[in-house]
N, C-alpha and C positions, 0 to 999 in steps of 0.2 A: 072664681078661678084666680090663679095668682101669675096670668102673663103666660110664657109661651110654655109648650110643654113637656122642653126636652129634659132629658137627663143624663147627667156623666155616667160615664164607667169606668170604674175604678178597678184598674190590672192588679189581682191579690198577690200579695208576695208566696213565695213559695216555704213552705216552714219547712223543707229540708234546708234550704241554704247555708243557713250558719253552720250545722252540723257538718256539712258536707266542706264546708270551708275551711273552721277549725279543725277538722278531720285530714285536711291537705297539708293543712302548716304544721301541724302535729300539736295540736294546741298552744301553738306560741304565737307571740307576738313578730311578724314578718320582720320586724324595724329592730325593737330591743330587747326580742326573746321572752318578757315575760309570761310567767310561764306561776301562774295562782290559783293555790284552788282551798277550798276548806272542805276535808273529806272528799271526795269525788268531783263537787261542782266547781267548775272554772269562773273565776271572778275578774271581771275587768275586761275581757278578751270581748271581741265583737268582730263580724266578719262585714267588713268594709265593701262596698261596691263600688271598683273602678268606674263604671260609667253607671250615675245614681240610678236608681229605678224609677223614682219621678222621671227620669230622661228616657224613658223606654229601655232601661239598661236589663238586660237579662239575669235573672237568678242562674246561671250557672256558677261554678267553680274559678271558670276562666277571666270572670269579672268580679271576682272578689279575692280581696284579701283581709286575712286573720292579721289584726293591728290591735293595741289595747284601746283602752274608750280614748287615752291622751290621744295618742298617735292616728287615732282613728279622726278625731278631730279635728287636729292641724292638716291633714290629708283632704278631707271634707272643703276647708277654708281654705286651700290652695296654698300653706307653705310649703307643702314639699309636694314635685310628683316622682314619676321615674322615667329616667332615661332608657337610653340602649340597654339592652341586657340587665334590666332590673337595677338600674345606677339609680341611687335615691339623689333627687336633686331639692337642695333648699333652694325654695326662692329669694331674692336680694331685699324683696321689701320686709322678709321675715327679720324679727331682732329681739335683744332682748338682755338679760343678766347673763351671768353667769350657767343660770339653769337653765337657760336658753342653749349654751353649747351645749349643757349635759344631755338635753332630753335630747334636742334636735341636730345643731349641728355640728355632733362630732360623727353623724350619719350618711354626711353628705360625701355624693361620689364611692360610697359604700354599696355594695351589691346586696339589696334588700333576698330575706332568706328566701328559697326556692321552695315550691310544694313539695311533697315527696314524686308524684308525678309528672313529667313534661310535658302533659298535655293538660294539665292543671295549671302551668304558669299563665300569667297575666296575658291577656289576646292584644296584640298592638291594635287593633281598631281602638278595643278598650281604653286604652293606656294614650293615644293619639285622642279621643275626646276628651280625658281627663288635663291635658297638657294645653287643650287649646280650648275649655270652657269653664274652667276651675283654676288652674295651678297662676297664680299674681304676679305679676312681671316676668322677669328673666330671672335664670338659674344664675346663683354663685358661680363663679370659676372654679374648675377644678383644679 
């Protein structure tokens, strides 16, 4: 035998979610719209979890957003989260070139886009654990 003999279980993600996610944003990017496809299938697009699913975060609509893989990423690593009312906030320890302003912050204090639904928008529980277990220092001044 190899020791004791418990075993994890591991919470299955839900294969509606992206659908249902990109389906809220209208298949854009919440941050810089993009908006790509080749024939029918959208490329680059990824439906982000405000509070991760490794964190017990739920597959709903309400804790995810349609971001592309960049902005899905920086989001992930904590340079940006969001404020009040969908306010994109860059972190201060975020920096970088010039492509730095383009990609990221010329986003910042900008109202990230809204689902087509309100009860689709981001759940502040969500948005309150992304802010306080993820997002790196202090927000920029607005």
């Amino acid at each position: 035998m190899y020791g004791d003999d418990t075993s994890v279980t591991r919470r299955r993600r839900d294969p509606e979610f992206r659908g249902a996610v990109l389906t809220a944003y209208q298949y854009r990017c919440a941050l810089c719209d993009l908006d790509l496809r080749i024939g029918n299938i959208t490329i680059g697009l990824e439906a982000a979890h405000i509070k991760w699913h490794q964190a017990s975060g739920p597959d709903v609509v309400e804790n995810g957003i349609a971001l592309c893989c960049l902005h899905h990423k920086l989001f992930d690593i904590g340079a940006f989260t969001l404020g009040d009312d969908r306010r994109v906030l860059v972190s201060e320890k975020a920096h970088g070139s010039q492509r730095f302003d383009e990609i990221l912050l010329r986003h910042h204090g900008e109202q990230l886009n809204a689902p087509v639904r309100k009860e689709h928008h981001p759940a502040q529980p969500f948005v309150d654990w992304h802010r306080e277990q993820v997002f790196k220092g202090c927000a920029r001044p607005l």
